[in-house]
C-alpha positions as protocol buffer text, in pm:
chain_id: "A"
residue {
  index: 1
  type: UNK
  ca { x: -507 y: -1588 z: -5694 }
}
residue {
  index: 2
  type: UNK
  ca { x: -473 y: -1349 z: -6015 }
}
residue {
  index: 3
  type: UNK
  ca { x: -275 y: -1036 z: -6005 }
}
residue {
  index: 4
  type: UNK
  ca { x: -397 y: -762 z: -6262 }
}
residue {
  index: 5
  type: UNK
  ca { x: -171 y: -400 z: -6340 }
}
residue {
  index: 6
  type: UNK
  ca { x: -427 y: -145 z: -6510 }
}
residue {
  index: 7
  type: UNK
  ca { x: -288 y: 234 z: -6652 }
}
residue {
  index: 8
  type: UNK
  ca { x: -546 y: 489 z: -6661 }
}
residue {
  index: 9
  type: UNK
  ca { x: -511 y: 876 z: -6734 }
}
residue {
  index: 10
  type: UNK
  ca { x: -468 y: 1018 z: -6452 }
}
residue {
  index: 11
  type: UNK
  ca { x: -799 y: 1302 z: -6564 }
}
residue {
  index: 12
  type: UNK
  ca { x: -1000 y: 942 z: -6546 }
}
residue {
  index: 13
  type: UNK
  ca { x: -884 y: 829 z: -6180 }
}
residue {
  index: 14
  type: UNK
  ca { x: -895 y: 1164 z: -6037 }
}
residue {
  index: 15
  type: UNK
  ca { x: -1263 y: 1269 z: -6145 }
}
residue {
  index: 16
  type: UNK
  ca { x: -1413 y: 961 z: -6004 }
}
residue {
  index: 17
  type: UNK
  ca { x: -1650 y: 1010 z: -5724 }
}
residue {
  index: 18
  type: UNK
  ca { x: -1469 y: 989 z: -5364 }
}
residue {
  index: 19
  type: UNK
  ca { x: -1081 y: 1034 z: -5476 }
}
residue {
  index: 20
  type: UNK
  ca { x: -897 y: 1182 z: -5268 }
}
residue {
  index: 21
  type: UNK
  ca { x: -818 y: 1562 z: -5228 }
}
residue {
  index: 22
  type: UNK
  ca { x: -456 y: 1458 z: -5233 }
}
residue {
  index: 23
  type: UNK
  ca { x: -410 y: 1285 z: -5510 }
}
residue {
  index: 24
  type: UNK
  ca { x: -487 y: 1610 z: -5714 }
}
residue {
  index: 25
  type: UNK
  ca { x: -210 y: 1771 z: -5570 }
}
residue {
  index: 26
  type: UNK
  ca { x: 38 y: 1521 z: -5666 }
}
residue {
  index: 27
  type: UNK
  ca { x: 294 y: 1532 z: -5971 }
}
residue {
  index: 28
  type: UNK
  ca { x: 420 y: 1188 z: -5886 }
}
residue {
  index: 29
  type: UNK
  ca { x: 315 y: 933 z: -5641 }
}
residue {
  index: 30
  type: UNK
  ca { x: 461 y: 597 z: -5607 }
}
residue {
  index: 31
  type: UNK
  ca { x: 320 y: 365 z: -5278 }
}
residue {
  index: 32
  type: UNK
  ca { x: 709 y: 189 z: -5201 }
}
residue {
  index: 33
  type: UNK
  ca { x: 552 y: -24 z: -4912 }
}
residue {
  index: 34
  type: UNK
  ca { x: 228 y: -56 z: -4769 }
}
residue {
  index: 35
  type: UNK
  ca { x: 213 y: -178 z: -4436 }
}
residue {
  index: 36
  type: UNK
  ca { x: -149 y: -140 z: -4423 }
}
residue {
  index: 37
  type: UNK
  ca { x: -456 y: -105 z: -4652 }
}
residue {
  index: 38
  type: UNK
  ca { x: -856 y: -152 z: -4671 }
}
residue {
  index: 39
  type: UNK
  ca { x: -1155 y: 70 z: -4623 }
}
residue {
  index: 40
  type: UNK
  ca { x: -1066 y: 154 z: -4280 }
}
residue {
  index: 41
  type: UNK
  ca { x: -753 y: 334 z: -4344 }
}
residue {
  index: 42
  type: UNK
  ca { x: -425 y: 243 z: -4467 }
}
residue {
  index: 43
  type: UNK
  ca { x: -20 y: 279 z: -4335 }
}
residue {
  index: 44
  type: UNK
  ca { x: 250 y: 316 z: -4621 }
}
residue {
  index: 45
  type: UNK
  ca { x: 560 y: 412 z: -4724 }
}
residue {
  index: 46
  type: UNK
  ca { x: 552 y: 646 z: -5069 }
}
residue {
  index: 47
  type: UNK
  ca { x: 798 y: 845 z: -5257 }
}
residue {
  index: 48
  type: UNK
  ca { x: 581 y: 1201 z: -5409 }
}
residue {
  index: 49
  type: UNK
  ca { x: 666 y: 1542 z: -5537 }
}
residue {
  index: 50
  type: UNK
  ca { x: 392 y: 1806 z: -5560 }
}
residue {
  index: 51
  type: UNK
  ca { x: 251 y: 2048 z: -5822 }
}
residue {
  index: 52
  type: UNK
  ca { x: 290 y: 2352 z: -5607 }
}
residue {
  index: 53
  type: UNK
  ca { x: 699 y: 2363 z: -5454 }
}
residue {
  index: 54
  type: UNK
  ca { x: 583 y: 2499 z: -5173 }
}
residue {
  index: 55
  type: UNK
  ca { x: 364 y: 2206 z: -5011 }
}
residue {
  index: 56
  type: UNK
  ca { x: 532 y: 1944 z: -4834 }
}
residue {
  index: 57
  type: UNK
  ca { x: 395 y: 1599 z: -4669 }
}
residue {
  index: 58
  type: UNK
  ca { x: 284 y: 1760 z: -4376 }
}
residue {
  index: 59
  type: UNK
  ca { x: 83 y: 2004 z: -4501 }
}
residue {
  index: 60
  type: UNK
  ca { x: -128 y: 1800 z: -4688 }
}
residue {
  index: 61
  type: UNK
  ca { x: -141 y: 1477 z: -4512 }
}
residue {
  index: 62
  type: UNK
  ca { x: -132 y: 1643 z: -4172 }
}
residue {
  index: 63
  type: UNK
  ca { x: -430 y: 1855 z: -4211 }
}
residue {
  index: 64
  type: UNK
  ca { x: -646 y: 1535 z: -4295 }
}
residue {
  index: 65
  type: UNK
  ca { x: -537 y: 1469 z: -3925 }
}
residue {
  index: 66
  type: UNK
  ca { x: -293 y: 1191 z: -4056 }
}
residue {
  index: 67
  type: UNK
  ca { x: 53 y: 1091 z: -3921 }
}
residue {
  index: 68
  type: UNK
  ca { x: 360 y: 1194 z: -4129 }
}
residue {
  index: 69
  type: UNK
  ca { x: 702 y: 1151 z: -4097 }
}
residue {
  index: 70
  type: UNK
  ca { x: 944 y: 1247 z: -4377 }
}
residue {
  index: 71
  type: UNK
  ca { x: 1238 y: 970 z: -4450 }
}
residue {
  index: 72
  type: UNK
  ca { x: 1444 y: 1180 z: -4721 }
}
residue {
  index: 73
  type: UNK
  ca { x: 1391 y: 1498 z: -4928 }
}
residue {
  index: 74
  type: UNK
  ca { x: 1593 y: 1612 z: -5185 }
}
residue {
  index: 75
  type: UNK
  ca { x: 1485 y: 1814 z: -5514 }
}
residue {
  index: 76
  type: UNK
  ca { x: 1123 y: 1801 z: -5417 }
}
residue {
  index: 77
  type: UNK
  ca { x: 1125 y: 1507 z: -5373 }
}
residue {
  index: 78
  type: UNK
  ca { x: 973 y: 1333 z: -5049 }
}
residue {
  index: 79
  type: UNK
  ca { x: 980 y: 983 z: -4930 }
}
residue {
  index: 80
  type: UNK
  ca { x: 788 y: 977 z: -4605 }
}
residue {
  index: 81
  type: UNK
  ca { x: 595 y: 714 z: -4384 }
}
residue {
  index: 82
  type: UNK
  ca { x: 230 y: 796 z: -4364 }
}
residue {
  index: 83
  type: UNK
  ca { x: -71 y: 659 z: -4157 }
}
residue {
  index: 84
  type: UNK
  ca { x: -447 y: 763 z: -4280 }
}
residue {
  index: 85
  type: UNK
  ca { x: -747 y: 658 z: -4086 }
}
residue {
  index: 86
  type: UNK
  ca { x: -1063 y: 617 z: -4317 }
}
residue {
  index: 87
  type: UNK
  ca { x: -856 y: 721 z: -4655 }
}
residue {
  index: 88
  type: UNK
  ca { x: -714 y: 428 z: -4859 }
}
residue {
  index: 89
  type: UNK
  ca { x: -709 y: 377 z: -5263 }
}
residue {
  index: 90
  type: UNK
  ca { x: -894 y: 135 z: -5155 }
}
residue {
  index: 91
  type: UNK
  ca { x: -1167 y: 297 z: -5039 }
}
residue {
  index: 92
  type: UNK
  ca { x: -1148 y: 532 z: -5351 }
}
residue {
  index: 93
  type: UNK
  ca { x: -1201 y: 220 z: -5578 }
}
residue {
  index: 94
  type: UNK
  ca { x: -1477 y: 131 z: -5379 }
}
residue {
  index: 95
  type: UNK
  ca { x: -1331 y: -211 z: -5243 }
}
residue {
  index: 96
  type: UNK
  ca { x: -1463 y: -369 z: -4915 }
}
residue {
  index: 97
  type: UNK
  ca { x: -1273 y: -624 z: -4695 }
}
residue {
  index: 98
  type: UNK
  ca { x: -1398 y: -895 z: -4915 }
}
residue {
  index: 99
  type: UNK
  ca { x: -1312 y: -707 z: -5257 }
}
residue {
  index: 100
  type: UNK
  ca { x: -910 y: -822 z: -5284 }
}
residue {
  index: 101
  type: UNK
  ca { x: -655 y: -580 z: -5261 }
}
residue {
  index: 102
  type: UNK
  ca { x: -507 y: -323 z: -5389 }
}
residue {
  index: 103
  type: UNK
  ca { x: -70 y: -360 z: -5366 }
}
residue {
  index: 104
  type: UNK
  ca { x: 217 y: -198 z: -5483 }
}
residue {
  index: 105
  type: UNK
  ca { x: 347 y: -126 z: -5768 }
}
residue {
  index: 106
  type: UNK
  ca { x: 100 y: 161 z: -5746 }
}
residue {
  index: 107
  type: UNK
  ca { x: 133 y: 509 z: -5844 }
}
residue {
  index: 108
  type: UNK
  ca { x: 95 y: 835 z: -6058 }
}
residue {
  index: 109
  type: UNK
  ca { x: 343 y: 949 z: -6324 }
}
residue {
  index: 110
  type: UNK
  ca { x: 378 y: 1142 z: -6642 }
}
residue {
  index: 111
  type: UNK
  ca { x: -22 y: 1186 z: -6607 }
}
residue {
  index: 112
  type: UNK
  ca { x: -95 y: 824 z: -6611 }
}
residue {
  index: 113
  type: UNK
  ca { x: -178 y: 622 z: -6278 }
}
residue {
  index: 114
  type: UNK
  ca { x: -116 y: 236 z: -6269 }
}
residue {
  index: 115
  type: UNK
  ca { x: -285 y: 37 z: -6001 }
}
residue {
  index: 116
  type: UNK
  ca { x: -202 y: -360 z: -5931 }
}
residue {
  index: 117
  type: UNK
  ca { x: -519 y: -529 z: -5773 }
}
residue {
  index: 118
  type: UNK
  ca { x: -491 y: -891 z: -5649 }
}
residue {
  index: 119
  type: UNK
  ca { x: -765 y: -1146 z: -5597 }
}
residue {
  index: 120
  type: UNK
  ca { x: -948 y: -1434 z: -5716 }
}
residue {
  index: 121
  type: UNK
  ca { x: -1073 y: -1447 z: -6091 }
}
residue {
  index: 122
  type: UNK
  ca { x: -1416 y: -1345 z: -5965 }
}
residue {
  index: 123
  type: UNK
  ca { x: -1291 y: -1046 z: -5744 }
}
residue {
  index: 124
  type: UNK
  ca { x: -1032 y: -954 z: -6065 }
}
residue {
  index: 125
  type: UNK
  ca { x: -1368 y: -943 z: -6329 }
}
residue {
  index: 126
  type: UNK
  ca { x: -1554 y: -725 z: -6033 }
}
residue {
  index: 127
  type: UNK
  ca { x: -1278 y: -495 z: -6000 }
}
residue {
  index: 128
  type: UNK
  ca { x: -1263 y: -421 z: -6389 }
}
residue {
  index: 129
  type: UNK
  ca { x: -1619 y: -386 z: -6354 }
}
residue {
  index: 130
  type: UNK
  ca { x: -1600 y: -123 z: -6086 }
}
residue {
  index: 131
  type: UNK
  ca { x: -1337 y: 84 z: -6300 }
}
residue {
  index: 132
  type: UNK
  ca { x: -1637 y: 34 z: -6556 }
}
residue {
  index: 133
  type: UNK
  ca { x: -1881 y: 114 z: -6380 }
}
residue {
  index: 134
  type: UNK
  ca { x: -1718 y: 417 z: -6291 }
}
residue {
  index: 135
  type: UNK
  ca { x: -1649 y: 538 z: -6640 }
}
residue {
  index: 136
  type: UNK
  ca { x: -1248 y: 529 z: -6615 }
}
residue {
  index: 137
  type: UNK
  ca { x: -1057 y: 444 z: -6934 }
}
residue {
  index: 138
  type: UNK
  ca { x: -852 y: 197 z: -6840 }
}
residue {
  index: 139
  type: UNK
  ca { x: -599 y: -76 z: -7052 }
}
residue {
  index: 140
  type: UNK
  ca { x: -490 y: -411 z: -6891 }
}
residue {
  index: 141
  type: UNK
  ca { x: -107 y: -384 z: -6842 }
}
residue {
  index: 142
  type: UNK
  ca { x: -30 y: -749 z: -6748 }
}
residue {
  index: 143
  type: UNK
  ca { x: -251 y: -1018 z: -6579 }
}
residue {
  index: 144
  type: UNK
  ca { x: -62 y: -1301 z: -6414 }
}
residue {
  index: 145
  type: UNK
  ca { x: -122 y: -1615 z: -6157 }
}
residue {
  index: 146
  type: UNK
  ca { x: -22 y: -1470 z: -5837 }
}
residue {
  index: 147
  type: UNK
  ca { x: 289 y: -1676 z: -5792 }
}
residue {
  index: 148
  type: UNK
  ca { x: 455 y: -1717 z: -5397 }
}
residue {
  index: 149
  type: UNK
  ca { x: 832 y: -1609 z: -5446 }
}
residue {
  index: 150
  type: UNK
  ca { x: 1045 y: -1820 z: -5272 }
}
residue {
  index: 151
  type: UNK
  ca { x: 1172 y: -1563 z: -5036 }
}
residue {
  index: 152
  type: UNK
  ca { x: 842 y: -1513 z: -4923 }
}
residue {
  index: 153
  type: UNK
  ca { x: 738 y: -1648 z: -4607 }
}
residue {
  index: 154
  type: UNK
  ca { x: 440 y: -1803 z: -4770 }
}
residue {
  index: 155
  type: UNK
  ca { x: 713 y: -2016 z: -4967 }
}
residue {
  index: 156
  type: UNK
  ca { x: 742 y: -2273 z: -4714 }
}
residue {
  index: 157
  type: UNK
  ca { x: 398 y: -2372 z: -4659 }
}
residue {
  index: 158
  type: UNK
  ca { x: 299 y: -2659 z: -4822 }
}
residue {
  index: 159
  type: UNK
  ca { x: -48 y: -2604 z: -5099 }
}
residue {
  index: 160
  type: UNK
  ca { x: -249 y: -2737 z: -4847 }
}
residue {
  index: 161
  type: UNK
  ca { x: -95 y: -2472 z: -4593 }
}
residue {
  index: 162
  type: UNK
  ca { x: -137 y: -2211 z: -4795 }
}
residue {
  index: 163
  type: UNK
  ca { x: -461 y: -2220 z: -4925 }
}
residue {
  index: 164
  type: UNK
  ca { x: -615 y: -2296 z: -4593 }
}
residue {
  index: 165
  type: UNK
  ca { x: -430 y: -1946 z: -4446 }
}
residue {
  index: 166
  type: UNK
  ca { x: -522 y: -1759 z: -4727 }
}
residue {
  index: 167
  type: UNK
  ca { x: -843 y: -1851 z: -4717 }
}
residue {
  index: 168
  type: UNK
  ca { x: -884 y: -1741 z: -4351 }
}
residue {
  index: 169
  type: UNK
  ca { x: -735 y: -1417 z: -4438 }
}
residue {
  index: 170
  type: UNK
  ca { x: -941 y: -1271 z: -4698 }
}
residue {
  index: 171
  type: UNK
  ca { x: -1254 y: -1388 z: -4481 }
}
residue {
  index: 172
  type: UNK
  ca { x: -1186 y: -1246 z: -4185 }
}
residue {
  index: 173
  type: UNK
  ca { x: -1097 y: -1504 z: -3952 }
}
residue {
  index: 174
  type: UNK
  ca { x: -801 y: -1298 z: -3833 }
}
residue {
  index: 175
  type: UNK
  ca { x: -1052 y: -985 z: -3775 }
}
residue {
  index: 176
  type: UNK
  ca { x: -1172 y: -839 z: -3456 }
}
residue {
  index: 177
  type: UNK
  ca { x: -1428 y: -960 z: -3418 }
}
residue {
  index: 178
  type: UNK
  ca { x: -1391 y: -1282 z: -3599 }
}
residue {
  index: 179
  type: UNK
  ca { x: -1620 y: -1280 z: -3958 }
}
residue {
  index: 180
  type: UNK
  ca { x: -1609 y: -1685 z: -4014 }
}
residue {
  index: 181
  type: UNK
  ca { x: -1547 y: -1961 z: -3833 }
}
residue {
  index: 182
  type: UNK
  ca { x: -1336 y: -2305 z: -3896 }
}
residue {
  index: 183
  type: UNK
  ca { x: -1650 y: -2451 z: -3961 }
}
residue {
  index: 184
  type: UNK
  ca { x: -1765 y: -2253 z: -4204 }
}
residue {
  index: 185
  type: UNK
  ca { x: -1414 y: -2186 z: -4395 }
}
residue {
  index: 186
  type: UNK
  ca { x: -1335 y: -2602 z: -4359 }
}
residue {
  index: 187
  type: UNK
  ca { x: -1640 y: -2643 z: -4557 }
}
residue {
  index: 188
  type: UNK
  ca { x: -1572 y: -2358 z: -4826 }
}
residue {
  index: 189
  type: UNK
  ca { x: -1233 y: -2568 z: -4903 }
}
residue {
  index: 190
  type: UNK
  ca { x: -1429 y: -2940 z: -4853 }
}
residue {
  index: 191
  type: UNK
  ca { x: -1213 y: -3012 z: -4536 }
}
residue {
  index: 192
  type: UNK
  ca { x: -1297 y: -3163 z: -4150 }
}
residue {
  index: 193
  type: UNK
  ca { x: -1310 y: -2869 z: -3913 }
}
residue {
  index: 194
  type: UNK
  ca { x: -1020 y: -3093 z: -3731 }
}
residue {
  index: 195
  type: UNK
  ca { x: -828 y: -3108 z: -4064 }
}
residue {
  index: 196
  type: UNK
  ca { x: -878 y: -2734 z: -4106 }
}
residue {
  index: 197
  type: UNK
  ca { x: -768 y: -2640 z: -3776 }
}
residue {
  index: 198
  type: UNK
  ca { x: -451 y: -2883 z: -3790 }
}
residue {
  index: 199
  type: UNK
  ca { x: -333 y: -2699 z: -4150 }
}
residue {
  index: 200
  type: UNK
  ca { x: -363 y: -2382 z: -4008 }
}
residue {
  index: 201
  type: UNK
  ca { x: -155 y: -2442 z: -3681 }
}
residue {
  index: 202
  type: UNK
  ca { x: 113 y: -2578 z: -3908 }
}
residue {
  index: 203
  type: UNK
  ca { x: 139 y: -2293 z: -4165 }
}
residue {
  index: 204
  type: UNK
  ca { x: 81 y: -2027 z: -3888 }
}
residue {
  index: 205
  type: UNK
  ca { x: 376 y: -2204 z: -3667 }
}
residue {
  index: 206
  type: UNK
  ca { x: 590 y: -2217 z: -3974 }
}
residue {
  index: 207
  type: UNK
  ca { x: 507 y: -1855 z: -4090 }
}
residue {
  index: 208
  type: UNK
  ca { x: 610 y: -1780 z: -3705 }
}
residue {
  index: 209
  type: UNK
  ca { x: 933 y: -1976 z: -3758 }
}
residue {
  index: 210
  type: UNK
  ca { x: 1051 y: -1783 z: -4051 }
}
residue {
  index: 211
  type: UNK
  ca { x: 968 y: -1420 z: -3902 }
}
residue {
  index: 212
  type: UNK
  ca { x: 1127 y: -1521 z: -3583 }
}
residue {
  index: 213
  type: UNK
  ca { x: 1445 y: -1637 z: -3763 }
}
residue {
  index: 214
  type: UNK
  ca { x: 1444 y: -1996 z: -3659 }
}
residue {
  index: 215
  type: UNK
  ca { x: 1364 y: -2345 z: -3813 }
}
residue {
  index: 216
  type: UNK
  ca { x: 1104 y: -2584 z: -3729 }
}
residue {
  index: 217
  type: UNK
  ca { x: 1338 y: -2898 z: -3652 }
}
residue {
  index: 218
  type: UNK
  ca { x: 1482 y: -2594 z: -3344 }
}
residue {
  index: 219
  type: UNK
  ca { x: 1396 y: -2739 z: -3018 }
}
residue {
  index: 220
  type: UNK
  ca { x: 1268 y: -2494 z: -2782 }
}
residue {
  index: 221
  type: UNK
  ca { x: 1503 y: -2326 z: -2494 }
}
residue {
  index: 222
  type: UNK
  ca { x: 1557 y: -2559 z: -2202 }
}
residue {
  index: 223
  type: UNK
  ca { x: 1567 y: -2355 z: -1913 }
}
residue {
  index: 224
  type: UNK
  ca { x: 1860 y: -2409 z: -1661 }
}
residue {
  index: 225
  type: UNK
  ca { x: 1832 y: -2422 z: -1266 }
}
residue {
  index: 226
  type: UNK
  ca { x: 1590 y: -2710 z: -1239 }
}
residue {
  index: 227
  type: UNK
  ca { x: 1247 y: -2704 z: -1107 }
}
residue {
  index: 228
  type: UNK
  ca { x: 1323 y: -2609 z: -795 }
}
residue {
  index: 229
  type: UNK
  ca { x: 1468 y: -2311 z: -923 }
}
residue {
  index: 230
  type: UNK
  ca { x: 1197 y: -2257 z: -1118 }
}
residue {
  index: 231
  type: UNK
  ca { x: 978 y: -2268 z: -781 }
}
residue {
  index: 232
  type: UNK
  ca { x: 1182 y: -2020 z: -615 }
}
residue {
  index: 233
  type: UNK
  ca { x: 1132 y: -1733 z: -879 }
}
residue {
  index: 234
  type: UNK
  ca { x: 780 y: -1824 z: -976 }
}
């Protein structure tokens, strides 16, 4: 995995077909967290002040019919939680499920925006050729290996682990309904269907052990009373 960070004037991003309404009405906009992203909407958590002093989050989000709540204000200033349905920079970019993804640090300042994508090599050379293709100036900022920090929870899987969960990620294994199948991902990465399926129990259970606060070598709870206690609750 490759992470890219583009700057482009902000002119360039705005006039491209599909932007957002929003985004024009923006001084500054900086995504802090996003909880959620793709074409289907997105969930984040974004510090903005606007051009016009009298607009706050909820006017403008709100009347899109999204969810708003405001975490601090001061000076114009808003940081607020907000949940679109169908709107993403995603979506603006033109990037499908399959595309990579758009993260933070992401935002508008001083007239220029700066976007970090991340995906494979392939998915990095179509995204610069969708900024191309839609005529926005753009200069590479930095592009990097994607490297797991050790505080991530992704840090304790082994290679194998990880490329395996990955993998079923970005192809929609986790999606409702289900867009591959072990099968088919165990052959993408030249692996058994059993060997497949064994990797991804262990990463998931060890993702599961880190979010849950507790370490794989942790026995589970015994529970106390017997059986026959057991019984006579059931």
């Amino acid at each position: 995995m490759r992470r890219i960070v583009v700057e482009m004037p902000a002119e360039d991003f705005l006039k491209q077909r599909g932007a957002e309404p929003i985004y024009r009405m923006v001084r500054t906009f900086e995504v802090l967290h996003q909880l959620r992203s793709g074409p289907d909407g997105s969930s984040v958590i974004i510090r903005l002040s606007f051009r016009d002093p009298c607009l706050t989050p909820e006017s403008v989000f709100g009347a899109g019919g999204g969810k708003v709540q405001v975490l601090d204000a001061a000076d114009g200033v808003f940081t607020c939680f907000v949940k679109l349905d169908g709107r993403s920079l995603d979506r603006c970019l033109g990037l499908g499920k399959r595309d990579g993804y758009v993260v933070p640090p992401l935002g508008i300042v001083d007239n220029l925006a700066r976007i970090t994508f991340v995906g494979s090599t392939h998915q990095v050379g179509r995204f610069l050729h969708r900024l191309d293709a839609k005529r926005i100036r753009h200069r590479t900022v930095s592009l990097t290996d994607l490297r797991v920090s050790e505080r991530s929870p992704l840090g304790v899987l082994t290679d194998k682990q990880r490329a395996v969960l990955t993998t079923a990620f970005e192809n929609g294994y986790y999606d409702r309904p289900r867009r591959a199948s072990s099968k088919s991902l165990a052959g993408s990465l030249g692996l058994s269907s059993s060997t497949f399926v064994d990797h991804r129990l262990k990463a998931e259970r060890r993702i599961l052990s880190v979010v849950l606060g507790q370490t794989s070598s942790r026995s589970p709870p015994r529970l106390r009373g017997g059986v026959g206690r057991f019984a006579a609750i059931r």
